[in-house]
C-alpha positions as CSV (number, residue, x, y, z in Angstrom):
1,X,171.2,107.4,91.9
2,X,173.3,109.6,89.6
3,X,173.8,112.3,92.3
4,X,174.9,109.4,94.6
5,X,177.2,108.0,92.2
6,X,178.7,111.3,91.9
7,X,179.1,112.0,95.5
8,X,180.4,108.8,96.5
9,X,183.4,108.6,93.7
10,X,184.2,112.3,94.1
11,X,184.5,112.9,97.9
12,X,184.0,109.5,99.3
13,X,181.4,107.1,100.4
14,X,181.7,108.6,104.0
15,X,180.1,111.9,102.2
16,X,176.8,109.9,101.7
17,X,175.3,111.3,104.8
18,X,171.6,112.8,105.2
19,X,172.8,116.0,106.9
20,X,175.9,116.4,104.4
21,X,174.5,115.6,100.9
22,X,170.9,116.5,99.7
23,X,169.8,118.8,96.7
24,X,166.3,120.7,96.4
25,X,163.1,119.8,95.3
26,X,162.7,122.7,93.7
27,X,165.9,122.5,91.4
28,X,165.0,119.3,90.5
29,X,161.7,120.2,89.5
30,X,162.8,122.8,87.3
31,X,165.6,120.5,85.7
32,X,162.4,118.3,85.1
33,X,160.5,121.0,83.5
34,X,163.1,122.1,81.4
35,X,163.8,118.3,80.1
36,X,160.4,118.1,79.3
37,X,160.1,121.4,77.5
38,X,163.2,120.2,75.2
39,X,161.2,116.9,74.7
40,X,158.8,118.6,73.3
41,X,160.3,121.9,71.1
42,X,163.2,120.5,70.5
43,X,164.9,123.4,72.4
44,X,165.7,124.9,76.0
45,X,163.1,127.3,77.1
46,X,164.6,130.6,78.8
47,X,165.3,131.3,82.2
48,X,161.4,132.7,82.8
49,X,159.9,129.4,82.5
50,X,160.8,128.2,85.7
51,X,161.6,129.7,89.1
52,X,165.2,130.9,90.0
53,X,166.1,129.9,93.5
């Protein structure tokens, strides 16, 4: 919903189309595993603990 948000008050709701505005599973899985590995150490893990697009 935050991406939405973002979208919609930077470049317009107009922007808020399928084929204009969509991000990557895979990005936001690794944003997901580094969240939880900073949950749990207390610290960002390096860039080999998840994949690099």
């Amino acid at each position: 919903m935050k991406y939405l948000v973002t979208v919609a008050e930077t470049v317009g709701e107009e922007w808020l189309q399928p084929h204009l505005f969509r991000f990557g599973a895979s990005s936001l899985l690794n944003d997901v595993l580094l969240q939880r590995q900073k949950l749990a150490t207390g610290h960002y893990s390096g860039p080999d603990y998840v994949t690099i697009d």
